[in-house]
ROKETI-115655 format. One line per field, with one value per residue: residue in three letters; chain; x, y, z of N, C-alpha, C, O in turn; residue number from 0. Coordinates in nm, 3 decimals, padded with zeros to 5 digits. Last residue first. Layout:
// residues N
aa	c(ALA;...)
ch	c(A;...)
n_px	c(X;...)
n_py	c(Y;...)
n_pz	c(Z;...)
ca_px	c(X;...)
ca_py	c(Y;...)
ca_pz	c(Z;...)
c_px	c(X;...)
c_py	c(Y;...)
c_pz	c(Z;...)
o_px	c(X;...)
o_py	c(Y;...)
o_pz	c(Z;...)
i	c(NUM;...)
END
This chain:
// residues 81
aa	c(UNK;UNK;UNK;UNK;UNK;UNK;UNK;UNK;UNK;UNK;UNK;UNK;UNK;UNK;UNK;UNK;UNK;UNK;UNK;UNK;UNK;UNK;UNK;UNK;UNK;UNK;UNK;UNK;UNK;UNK;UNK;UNK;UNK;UNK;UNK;UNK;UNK;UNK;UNK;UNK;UNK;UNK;UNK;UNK;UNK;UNK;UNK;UNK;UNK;UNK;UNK;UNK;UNK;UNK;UNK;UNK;UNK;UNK;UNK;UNK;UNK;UNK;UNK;UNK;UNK;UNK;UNK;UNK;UNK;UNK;UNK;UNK;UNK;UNK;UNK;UNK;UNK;UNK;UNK;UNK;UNK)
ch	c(A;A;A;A;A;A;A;A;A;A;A;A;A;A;A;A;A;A;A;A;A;A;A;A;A;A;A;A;A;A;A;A;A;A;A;A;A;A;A;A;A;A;A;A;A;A;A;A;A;A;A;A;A;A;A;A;A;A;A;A;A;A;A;A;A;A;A;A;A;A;A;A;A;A;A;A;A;A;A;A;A)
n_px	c(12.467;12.704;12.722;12.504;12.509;12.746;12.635;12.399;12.607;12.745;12.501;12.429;12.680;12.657;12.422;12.444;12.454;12.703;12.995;13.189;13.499;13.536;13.438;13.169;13.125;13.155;12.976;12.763;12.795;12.805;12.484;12.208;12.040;12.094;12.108;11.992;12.029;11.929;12.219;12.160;12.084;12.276;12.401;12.259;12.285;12.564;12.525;12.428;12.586;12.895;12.981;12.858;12.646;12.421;12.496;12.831;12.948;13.130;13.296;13.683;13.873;13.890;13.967;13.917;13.579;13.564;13.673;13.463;13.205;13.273;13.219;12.976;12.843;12.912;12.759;12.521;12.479;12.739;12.895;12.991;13.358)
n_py	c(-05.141;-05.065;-04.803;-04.723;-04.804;-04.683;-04.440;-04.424;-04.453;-04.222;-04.020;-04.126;-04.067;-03.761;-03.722;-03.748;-03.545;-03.619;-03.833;-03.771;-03.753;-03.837;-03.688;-03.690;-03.869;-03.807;-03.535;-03.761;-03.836;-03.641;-03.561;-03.672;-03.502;-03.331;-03.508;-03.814;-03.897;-03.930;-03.962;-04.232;-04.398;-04.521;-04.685;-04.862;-04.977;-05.089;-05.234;-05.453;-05.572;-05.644;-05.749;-05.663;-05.400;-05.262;-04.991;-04.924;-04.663;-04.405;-04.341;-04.401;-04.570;-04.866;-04.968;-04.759;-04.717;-04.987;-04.970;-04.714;-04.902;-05.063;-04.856;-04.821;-05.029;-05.043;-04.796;-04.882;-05.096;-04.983;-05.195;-05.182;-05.193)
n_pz	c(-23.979;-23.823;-23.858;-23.729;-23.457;-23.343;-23.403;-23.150;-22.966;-22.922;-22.870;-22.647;-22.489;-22.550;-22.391;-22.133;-21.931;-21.839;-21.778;-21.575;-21.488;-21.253;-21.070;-21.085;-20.940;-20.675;-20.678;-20.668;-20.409;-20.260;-20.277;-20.270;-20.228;-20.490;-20.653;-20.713;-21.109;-21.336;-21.423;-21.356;-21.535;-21.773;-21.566;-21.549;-21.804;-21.809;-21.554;-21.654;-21.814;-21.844;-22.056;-22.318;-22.325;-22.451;-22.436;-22.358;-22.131;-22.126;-21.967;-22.090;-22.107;-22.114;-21.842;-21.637;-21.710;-21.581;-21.326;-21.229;-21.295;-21.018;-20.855;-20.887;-20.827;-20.540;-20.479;-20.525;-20.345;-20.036;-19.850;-19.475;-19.426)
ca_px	c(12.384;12.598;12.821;12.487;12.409;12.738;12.752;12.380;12.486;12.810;12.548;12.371;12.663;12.759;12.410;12.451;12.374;12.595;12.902;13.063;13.436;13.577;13.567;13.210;13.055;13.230;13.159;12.803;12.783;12.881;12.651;12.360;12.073;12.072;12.240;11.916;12.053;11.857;12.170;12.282;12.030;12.196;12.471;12.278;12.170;12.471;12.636;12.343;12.443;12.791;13.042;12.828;12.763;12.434;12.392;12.754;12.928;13.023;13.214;13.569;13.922;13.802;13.975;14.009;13.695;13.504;13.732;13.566;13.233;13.243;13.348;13.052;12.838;12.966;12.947;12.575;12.478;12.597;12.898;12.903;13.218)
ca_py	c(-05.161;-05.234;-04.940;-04.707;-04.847;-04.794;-04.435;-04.404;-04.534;-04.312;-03.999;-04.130;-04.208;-03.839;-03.727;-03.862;-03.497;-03.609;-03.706;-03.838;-03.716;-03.947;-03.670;-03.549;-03.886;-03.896;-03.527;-03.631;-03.905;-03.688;-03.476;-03.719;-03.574;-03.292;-03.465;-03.666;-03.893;-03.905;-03.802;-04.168;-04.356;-04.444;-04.534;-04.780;-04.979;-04.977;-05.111;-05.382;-05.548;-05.616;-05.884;-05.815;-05.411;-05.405;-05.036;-04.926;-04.779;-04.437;-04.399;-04.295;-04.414;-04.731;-05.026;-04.766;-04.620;-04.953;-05.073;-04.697;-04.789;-05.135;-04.938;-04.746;-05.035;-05.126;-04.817;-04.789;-05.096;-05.020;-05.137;-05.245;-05.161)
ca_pz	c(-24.090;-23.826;-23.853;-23.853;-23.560;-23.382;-23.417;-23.329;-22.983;-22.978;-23.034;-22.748;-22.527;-22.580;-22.525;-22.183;-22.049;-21.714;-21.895;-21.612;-21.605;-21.355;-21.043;-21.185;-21.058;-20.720;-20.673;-20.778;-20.542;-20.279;-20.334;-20.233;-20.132;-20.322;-20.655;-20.688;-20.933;-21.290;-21.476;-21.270;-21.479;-21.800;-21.619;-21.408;-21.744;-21.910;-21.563;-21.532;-21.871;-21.765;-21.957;-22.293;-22.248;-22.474;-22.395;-22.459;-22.159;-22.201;-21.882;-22.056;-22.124;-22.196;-21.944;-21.649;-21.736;-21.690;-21.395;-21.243;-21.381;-21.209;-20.891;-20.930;-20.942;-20.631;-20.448;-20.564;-20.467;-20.077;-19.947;-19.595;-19.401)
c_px	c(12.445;12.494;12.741;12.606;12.419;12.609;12.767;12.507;12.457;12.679;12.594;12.454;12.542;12.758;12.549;12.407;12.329;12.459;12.735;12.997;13.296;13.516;13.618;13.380;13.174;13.245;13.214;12.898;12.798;12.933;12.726;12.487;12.239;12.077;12.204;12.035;12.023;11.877;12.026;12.247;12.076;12.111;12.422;12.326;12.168;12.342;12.529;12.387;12.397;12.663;12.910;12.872;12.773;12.575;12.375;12.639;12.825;13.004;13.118;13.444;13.797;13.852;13.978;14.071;13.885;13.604;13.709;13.643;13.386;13.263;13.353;13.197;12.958;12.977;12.964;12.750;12.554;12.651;12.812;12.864;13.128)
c_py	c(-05.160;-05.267;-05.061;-04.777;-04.823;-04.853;-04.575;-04.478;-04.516;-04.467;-04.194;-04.156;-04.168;-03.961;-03.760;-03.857;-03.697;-03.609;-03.754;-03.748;-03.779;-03.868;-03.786;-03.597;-03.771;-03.934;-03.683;-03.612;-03.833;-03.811;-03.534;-03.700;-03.657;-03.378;-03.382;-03.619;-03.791;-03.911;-03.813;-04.014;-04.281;-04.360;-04.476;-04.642;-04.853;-04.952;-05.054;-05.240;-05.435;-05.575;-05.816;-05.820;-05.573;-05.437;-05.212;-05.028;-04.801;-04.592;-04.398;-04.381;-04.352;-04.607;-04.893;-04.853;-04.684;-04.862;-05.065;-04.804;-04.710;-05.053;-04.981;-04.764;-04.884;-05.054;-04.925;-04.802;-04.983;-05.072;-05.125;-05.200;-05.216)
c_pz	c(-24.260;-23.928;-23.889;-23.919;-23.661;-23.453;-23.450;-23.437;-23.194;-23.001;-23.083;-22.871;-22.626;-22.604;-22.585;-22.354;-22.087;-21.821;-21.824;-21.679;-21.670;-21.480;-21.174;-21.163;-21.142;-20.898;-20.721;-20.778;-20.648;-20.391;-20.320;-20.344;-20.184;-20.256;-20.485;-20.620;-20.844;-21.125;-21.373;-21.335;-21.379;-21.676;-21.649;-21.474;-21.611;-21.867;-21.657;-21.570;-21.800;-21.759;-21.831;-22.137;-22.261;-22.470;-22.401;-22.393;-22.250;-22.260;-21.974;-21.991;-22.084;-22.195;-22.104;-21.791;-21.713;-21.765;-21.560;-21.332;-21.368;-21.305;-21.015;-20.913;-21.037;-20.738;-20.558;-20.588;-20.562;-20.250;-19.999;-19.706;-19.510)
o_px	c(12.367;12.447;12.739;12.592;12.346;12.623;12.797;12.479;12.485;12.709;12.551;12.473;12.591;12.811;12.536;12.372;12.221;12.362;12.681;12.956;13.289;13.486;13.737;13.457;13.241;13.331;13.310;12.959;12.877;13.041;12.800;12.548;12.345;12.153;12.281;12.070;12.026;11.790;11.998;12.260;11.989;12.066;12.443;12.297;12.077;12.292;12.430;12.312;12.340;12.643;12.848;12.801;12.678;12.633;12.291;12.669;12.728;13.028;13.004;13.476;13.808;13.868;14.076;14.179;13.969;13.686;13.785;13.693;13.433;13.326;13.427;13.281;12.995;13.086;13.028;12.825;12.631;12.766;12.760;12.761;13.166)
o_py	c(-05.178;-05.376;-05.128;-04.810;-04.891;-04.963;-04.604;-04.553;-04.571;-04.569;-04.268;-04.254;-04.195;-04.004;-03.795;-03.952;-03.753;-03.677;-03.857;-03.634;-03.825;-03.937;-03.813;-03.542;-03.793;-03.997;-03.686;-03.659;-03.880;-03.855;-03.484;-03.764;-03.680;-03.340;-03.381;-03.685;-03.676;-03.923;-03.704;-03.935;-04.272;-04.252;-04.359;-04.527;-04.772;-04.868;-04.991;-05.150;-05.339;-05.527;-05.888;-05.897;-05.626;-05.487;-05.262;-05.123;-04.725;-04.636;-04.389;-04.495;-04.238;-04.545;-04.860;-04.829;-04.634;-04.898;-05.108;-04.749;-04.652;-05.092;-04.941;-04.686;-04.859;-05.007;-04.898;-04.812;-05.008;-05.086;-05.229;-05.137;-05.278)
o_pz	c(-24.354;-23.957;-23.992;-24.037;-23.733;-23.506;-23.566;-23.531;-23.300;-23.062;-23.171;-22.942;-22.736;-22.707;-22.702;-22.424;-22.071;-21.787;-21.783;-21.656;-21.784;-21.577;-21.184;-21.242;-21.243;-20.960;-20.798;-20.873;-20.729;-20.434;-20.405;-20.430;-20.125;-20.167;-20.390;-20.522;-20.887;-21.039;-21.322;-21.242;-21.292;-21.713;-21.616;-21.442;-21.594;-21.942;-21.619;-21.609;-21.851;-21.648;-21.753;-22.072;-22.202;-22.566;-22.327;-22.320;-22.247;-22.373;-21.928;-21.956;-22.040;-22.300;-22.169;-21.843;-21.788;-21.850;-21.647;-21.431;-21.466;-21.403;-21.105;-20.959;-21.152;-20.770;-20.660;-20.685;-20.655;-20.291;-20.039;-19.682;-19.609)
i	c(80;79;78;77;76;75;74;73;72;71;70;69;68;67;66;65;64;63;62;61;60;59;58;57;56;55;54;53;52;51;50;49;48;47;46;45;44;43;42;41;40;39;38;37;36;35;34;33;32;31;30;29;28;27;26;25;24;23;22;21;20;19;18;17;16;15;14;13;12;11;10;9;8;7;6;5;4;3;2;1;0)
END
């Protein structure tokens, strides 16, 4: 059938996690740009219309807050400096 955007990109985040161990893609992702980009916006999903995206979300451990990728954000800036 026809896959929306979504589906993809949440494939990409499964291949993500399967590489990683987790779905805190770093914001300047080199191979996918979009991904860090989508991930960040997935806390803003509207979980009433589509619960099933949520169950798919919560079934990989999606940190939903995203203060986790924050922190690891900081984490690497202060590395770099």
């Amino acid at each position: 059938g026809h896959r929306s955007q979504w589906d993809l990109m949440y494939i990409e985040l499964l291949k993500y996690k399967e590489s990683y161990g987790n779905c805190n893609v770093p914001p300047r992702y080199g191979p996918d740009p979009f991904l860090a980009t989508w991930v960040r916006f997935q806390p803003n999903l509207d979980t009433q219309k589509y619960p099933q995206r949520k169950q798919m979300l919560d079934s990989i451990d999606f940190p939903w807050n995203l203060k986790e990728i924050k922190e690891i954000e900081v984490e690497e800036h202060s590395k770099l400096s």
